[in-house]
C-alpha positions in Angstrom: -33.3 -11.9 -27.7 -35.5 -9.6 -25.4 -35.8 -12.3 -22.6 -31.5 -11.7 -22.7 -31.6 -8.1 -22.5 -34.5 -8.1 -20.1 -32.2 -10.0 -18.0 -29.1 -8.5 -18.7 -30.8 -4.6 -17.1 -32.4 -7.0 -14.8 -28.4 -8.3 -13.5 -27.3 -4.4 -14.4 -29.9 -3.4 -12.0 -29.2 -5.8 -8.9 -25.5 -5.1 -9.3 -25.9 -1.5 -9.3 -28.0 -2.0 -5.8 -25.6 -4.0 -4.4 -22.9 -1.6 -5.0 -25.1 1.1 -4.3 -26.0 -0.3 -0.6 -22.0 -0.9 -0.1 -21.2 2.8 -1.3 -23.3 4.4 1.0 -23.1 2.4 4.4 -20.2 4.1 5.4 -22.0 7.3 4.8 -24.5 6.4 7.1 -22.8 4.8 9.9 -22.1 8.4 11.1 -24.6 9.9 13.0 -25.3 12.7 9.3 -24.0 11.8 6.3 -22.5 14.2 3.9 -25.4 14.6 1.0 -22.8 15.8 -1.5 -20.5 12.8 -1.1 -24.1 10.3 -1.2 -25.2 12.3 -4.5 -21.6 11.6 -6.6 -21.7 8.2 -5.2 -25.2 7.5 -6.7 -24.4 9.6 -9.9 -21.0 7.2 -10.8 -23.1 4.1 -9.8 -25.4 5.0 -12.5 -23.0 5.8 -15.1 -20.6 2.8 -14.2 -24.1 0.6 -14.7 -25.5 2.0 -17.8 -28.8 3.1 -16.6 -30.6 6.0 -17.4 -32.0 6.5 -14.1 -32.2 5.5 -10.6 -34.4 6.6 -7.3 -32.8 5.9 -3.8 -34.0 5.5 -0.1 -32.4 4.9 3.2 -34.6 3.8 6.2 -33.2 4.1 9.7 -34.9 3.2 12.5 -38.8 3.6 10.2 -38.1 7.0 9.2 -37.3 7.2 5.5 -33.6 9.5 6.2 -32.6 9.9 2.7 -35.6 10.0 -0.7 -33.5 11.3 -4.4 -33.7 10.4 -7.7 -31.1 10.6 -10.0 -31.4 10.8 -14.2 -34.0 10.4 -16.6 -37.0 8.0 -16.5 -36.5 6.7 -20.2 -33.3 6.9 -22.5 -33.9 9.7 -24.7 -36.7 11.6 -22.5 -36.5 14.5 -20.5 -38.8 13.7 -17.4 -36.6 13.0 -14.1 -36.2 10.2 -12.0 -37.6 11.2 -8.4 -37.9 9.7 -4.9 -41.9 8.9 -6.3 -41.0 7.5 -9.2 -42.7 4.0 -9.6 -40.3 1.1 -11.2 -41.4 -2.6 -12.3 -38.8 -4.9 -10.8 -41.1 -8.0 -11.5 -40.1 -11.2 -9.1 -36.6 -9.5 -7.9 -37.9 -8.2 -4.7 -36.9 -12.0 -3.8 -33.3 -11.4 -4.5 -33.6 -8.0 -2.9 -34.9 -10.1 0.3 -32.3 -13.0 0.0 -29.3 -10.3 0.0 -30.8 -8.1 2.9 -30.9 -11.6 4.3 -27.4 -12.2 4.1 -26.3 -8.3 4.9 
């Protein structure tokens, strides 16, 4: 039963990146990107995936252009999600590379 939900957040989690990364290139194919628009995208992705909380970056050119976090760290706690927030994605960095791979 927890090896299912562990990989049901886990699919939760990879979706929401996916649809994450395809919210906000359009944002960014303009030379600035409107912060407001990039900050309501994130917050429905989140809420459309279930998670409690999220923490974004955008890297252009080596320079980190965009560093947020959005929600809570744990369901039912008040300490935020930031741009140093640390989260265990255990062997999914594969997945991440396979899909920047076929962007």
């Amino acid at each position: 039963m927890a090896r299912h939900l562990s990989r049901t957040i886990t699919t939760r989690v990879l979706a929401g990146l996916w649809l994450l990364a395809w919210l906000s290139a359009p944002a960014l194919a303009q030379p600035s990107f409107d912060l407001a628009r990039l900050d309501a995208q994130f917050a429905r992705a989140r809420q459309a995936f279930n998670v409690p909380g999220l923490a974004v970056a955008i890297v252009k050119d080596g320079k980190v252009v965009f560093a947020r976090g959005y929600g809570v760290r744990e369901l039912g706690k008040a300490e935020p999600v930031d741009e140093h927030t640390i989260f265990g994605i255990a062997s999914n960095t594969k997945a991440f590379t396979a899909a920047l791979m076929a962007m």
